[in-house]
MDTraj code that builds the backbone (N, CA, C; nanometers):
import mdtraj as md
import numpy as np

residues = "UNK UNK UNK UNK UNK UNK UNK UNK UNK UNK UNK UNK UNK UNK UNK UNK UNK UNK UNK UNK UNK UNK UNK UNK UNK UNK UNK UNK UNK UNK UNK UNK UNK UNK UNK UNK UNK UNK UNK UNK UNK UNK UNK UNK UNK UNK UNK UNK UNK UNK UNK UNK UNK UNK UNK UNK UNK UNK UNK UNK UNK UNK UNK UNK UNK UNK UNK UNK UNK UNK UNK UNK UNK UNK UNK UNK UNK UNK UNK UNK UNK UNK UNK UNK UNK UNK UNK UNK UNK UNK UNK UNK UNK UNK UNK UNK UNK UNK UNK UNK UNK UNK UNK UNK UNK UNK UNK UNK UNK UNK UNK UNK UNK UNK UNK UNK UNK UNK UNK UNK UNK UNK UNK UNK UNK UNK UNK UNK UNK".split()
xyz = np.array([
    [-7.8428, -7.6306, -15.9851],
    [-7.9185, -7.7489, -15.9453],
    [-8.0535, -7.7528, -16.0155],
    [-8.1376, -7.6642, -16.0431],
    [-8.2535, -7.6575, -16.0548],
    [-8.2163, -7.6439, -16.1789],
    [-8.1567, -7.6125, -16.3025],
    [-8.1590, -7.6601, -16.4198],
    [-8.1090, -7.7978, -16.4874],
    [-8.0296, -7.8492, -16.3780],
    [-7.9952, -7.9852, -16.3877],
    [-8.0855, -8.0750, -16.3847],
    [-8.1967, -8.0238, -16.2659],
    [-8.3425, -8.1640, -16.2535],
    [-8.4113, -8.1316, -16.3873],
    [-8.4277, -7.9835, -16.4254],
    [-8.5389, -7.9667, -16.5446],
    [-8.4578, -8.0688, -16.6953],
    [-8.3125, -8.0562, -16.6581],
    [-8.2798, -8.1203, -16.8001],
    [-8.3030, -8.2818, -16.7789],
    [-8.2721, -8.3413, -16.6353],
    [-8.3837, -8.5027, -16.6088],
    [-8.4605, -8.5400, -16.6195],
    [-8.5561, -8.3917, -16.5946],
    [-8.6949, -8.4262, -16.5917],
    [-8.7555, -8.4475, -16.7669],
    [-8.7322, -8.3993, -16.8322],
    [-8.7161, -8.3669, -16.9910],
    [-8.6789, -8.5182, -17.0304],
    [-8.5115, -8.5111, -16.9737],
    [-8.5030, -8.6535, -17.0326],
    [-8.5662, -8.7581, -17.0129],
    [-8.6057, -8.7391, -16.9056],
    [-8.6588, -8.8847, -16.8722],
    [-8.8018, -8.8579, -16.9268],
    [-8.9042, -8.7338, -16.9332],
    [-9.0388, -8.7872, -17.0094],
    [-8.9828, -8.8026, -17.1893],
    [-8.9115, -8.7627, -17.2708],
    [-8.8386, -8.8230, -17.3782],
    [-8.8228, -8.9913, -17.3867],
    [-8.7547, -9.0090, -17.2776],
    [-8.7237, -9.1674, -17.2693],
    [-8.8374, -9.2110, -17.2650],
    [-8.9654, -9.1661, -17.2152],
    [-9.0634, -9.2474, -17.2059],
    [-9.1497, -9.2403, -17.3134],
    [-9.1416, -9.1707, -17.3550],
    [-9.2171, -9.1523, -17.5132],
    [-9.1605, -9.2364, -17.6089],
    [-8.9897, -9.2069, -17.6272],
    [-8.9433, -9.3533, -17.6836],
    [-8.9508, -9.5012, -17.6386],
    [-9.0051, -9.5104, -17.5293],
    [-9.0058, -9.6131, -17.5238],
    [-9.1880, -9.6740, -17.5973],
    [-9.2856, -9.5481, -17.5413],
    [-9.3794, -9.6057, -17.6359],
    [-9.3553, -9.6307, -17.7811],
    [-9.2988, -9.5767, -17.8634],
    [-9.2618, -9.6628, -17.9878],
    [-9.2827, -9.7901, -17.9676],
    [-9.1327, -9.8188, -17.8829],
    [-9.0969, -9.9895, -17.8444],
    [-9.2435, -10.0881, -17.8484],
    [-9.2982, -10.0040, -17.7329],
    [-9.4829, -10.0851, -17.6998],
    [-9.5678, -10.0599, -17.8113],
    [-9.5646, -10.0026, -17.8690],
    [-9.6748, -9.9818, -18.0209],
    [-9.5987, -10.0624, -18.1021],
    [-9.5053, -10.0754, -18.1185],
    [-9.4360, -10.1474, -18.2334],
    [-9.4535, -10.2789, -18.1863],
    [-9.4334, -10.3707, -18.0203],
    [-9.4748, -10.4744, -17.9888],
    [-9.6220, -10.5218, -18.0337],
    [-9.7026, -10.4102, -17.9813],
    [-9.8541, -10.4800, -17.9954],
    [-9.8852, -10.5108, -18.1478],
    [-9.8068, -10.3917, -18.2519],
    [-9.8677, -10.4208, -18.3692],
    [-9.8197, -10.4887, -18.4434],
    [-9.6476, -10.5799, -18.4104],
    [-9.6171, -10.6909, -18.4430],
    [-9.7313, -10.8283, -18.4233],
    [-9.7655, -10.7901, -18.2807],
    [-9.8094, -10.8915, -18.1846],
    [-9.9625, -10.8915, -18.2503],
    [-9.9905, -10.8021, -18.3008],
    [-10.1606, -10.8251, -18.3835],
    [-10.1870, -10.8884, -18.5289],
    [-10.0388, -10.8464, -18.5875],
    [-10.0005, -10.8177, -18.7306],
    [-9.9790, -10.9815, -18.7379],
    [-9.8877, -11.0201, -18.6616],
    [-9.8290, -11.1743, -18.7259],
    [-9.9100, -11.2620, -18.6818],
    [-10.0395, -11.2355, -18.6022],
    [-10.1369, -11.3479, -18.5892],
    [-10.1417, -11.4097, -18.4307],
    [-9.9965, -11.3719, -18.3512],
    [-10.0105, -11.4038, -18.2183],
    [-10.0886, -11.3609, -18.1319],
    [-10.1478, -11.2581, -18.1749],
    [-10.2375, -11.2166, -18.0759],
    [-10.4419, -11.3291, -18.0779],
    [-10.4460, -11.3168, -18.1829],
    [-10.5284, -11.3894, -18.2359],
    [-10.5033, -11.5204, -18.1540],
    [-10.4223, -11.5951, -18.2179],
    [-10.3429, -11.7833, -18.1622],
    [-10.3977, -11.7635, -17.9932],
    [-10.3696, -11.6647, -17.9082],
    [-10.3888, -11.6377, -17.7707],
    [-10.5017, -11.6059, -17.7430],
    [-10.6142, -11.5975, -17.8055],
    [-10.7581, -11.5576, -17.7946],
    [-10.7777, -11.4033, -17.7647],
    [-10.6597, -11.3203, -17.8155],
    [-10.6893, -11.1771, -17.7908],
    [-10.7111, -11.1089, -17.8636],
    [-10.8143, -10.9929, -17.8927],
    [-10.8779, -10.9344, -17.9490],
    [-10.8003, -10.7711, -17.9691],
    [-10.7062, -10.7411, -18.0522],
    [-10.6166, -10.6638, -18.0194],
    [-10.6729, -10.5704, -18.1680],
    [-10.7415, -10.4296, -18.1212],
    [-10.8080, -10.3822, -18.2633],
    [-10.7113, -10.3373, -18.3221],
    [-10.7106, -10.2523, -18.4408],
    [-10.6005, -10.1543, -18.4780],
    [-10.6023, -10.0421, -18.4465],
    [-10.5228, -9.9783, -18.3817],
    [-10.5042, -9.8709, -18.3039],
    [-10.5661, -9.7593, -18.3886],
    [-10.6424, -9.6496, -18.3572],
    [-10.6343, -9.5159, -18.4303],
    [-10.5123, -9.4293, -18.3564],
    [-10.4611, -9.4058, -18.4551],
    [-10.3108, -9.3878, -18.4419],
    [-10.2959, -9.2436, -18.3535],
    [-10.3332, -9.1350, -18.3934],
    [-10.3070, -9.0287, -18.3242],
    [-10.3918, -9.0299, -18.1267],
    [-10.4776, -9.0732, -18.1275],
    [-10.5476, -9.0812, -18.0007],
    [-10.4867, -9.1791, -17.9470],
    [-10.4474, -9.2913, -18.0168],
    [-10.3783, -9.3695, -17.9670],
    [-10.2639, -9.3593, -17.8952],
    [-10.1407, -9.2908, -17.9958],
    [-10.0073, -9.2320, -17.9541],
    [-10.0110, -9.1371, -17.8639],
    [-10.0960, -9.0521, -17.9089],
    [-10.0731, -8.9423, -17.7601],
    [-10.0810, -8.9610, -17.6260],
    [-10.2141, -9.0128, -17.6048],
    [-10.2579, -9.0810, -17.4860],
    [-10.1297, -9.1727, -17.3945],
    [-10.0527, -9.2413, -17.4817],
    [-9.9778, -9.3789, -17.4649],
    [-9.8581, -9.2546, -17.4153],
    [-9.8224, -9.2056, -17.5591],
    [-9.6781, -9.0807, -17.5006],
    [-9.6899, -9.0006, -17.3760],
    [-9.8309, -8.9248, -17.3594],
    [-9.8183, -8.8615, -17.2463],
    [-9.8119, -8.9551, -17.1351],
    [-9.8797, -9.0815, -17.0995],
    [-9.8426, -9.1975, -17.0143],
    [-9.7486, -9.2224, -16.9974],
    [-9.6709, -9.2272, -17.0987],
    [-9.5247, -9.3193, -17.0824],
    [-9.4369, -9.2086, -17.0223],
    [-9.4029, -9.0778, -17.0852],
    [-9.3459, -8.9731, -17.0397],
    [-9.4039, -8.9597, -16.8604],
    [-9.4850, -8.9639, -16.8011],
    [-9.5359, -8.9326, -16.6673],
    [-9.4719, -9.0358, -16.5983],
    [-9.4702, -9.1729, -16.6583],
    [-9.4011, -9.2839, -16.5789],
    [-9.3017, -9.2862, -16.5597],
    [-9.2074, -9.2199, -16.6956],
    [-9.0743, -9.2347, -16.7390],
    [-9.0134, -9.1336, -16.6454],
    [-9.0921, -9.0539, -16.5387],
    [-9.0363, -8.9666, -16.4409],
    [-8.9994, -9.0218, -16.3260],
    [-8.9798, -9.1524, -16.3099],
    [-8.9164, -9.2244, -16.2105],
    [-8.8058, -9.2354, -16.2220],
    [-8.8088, -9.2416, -16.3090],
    [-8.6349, -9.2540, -16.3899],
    [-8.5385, -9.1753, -16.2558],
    [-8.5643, -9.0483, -16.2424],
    [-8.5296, -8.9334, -16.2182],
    [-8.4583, -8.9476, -16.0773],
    [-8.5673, -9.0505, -15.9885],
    [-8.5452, -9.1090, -15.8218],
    [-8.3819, -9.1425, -15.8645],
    [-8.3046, -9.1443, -15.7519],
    [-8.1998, -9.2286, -15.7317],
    [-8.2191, -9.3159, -15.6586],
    [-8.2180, -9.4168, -15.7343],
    [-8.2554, -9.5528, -15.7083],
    [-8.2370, -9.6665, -15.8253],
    [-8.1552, -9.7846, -15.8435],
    [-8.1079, -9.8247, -15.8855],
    [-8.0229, -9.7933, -16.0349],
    [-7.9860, -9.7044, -15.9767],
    [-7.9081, -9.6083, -16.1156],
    [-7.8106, -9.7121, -16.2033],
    [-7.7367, -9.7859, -16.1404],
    [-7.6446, -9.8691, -16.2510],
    [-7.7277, -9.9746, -16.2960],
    [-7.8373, -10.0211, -16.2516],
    [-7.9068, -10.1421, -16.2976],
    [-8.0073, -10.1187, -16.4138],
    [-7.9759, -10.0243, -16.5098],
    [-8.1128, -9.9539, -16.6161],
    [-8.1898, -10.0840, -16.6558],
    [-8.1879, -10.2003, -16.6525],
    [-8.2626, -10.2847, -16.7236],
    [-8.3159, -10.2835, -16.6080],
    [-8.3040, -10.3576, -16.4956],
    [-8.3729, -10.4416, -16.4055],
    [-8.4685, -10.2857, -16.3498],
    [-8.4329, -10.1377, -16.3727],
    [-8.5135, -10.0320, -16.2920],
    [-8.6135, -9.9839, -16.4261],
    [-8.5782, -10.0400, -16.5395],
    [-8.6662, -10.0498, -16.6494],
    [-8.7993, -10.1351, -16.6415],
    [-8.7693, -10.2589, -16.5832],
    [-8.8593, -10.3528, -16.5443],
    [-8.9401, -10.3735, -16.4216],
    [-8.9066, -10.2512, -16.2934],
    [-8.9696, -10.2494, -16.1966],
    [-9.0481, -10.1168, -16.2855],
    [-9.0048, -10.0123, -16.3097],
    [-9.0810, -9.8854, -16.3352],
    [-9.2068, -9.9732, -16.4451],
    [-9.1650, -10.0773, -16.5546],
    [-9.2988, -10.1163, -16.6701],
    [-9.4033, -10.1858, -16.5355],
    [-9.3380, -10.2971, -16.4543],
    [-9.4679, -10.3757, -16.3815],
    [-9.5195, -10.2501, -16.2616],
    [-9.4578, -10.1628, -16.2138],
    [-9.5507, -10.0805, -16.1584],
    [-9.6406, -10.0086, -16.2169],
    [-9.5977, -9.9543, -16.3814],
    [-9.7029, -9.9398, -16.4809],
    [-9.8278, -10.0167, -16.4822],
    [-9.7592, -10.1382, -16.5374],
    [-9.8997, -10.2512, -16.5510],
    [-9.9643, -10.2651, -16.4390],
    [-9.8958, -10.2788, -16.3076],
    [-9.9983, -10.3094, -16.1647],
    [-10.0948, -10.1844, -16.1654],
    [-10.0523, -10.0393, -16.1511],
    [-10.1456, -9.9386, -16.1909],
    [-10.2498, -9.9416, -16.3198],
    [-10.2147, -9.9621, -16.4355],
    [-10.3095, -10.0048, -16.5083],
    [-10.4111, -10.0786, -16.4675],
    [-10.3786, -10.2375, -16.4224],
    [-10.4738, -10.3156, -16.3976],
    [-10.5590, -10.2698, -16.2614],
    [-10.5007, -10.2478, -16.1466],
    [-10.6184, -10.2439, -16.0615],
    [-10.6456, -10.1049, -16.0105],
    [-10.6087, -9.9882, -16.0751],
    [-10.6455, -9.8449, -16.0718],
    [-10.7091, -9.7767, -16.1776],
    [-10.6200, -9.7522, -16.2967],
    [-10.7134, -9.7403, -16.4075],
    [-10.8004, -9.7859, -16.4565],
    [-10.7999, -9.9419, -16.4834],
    [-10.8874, -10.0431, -16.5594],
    [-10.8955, -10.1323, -16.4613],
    [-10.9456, -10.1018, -16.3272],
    [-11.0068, -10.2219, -16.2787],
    [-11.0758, -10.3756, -16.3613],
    [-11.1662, -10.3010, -16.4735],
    [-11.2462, -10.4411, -16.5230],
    [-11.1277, -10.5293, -16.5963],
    [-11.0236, -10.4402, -16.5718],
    [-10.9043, -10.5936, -16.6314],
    [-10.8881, -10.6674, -16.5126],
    [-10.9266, -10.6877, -16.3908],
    [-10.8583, -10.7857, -16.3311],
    [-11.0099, -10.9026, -16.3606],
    [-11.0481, -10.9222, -16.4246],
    [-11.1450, -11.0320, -16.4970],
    [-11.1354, -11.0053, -16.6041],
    [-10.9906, -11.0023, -16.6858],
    [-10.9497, -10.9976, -16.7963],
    [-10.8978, -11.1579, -16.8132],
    [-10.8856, -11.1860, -16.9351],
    [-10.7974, -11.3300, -16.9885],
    [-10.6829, -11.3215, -16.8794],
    [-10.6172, -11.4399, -16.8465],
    [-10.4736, -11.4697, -16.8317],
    [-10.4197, -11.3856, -16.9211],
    [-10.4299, -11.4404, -17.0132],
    [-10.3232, -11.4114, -17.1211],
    [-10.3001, -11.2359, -17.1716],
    [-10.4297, -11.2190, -17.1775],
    [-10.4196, -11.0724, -17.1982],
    [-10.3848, -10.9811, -17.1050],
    [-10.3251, -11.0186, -16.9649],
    [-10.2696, -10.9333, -16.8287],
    [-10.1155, -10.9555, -16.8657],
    [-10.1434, -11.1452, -16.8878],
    [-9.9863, -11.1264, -16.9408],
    [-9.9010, -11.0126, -17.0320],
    [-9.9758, -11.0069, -17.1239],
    [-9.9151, -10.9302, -17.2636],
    [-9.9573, -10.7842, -17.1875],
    [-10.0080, -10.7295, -17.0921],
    [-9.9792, -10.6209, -17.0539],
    [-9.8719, -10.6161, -16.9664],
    [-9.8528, -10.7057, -16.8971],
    [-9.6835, -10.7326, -16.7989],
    [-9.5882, -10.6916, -16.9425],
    [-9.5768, -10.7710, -17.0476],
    [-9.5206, -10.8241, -17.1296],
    [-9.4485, -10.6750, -17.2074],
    [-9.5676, -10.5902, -17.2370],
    [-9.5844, -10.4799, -17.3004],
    [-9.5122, -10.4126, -17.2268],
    [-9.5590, -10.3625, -17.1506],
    [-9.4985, -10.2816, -17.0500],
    [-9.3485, -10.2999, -16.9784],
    [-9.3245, -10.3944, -16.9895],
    [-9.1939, -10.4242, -16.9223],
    [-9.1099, -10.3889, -17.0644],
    [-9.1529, -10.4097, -17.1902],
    [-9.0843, -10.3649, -17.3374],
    [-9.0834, -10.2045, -17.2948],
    [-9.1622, -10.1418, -17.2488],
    [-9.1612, -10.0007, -17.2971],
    [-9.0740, -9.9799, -17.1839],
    [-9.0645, -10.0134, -16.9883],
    [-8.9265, -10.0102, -16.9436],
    [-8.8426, -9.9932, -16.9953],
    [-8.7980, -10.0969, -17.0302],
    [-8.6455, -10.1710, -17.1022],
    [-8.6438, -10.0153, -17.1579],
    [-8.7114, -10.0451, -17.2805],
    [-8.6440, -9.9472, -17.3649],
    [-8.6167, -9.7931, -17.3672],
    [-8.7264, -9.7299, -17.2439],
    [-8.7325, -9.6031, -17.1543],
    [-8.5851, -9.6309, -17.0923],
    [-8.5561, -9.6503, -17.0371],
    [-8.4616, -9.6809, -16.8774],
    [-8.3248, -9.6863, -17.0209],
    [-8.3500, -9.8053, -17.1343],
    [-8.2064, -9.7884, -17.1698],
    [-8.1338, -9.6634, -17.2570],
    [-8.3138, -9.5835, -17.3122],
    [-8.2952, -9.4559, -17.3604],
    [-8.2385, -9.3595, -17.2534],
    [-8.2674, -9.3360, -17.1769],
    [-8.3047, -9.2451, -17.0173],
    [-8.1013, -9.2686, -16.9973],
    [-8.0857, -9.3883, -16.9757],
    [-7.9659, -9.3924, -16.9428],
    [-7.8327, -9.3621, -17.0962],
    [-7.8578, -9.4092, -17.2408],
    [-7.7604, -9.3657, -17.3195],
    [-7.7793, -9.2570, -17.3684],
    [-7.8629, -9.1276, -17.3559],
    [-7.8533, -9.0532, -17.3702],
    [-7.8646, -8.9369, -17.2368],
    [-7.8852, -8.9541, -17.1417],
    [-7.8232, -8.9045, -17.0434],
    [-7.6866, -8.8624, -17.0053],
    [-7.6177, -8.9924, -17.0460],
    [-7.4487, -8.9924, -17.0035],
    [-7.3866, -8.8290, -17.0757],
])
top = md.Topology()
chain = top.add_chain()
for i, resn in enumerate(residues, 1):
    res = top.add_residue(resn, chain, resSeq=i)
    for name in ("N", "CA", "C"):
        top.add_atom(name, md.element.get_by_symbol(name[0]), res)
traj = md.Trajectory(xyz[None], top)
């Protein structure tokens, strides 16, 4: 039993690290092609290593929900509760001064985050099996 959770627990902070890819690769589409700009958001360019780590060790800590049994056949839709409980923690625990952030820029953290779900939860689950 107890080597079975350590190999979940593994997988699932893995899944969450891949899924930051997913979210770095969103934002820097999302800066790169000008949409972020069009939306009045100010999206710098990441310094990459402080950047990634920070984001990986985050995503991996979140990506340990995975682990609950709790909506196990639904990986998208438990992808998308685990990203907006992300973002709700972000906004009014970590970064309080985001809740007098833009609309738009809370959005694209829903937005973000629900990408790095998805793609945690669908890692977490095809390489699990």
């Amino acid at each position: 039993m107890g080597v079975r959770l350590f190999r979940r627990l593994s997988l699932a902070f893995a899944a969450g690290a891949a899924g930051v890819i997913a979210l770095v690769a969103f934002l820097w589409l999302l800066r790169e092609s000008g949409v972020a700009a069009s939306l009045g958001l100010r999206l710098p360019a990441p310094k990459l290593p402080d950047f990634l780590y920070s984001r990986i060790v985050w995503g991996g800590i979140w990506a340990l929900l995975f682990v609950l049994p709790v909506m196990t056949r639904q990986w998208l839709l438990r992808g998308l509760v685990v990203g907006v409980l992300a973002s709700l923690a972000s906004i009014f625990y970590f970064n309080p001064a985001w809740k007098s952030a833009p609309f738009t820029f809370v959005i694209v953290i829903f937005v973000a985050n629900a990408i790095w779900g998805v793609a945690a939860s669908g890692w977490y689950r095809a390489v699990g099996r």
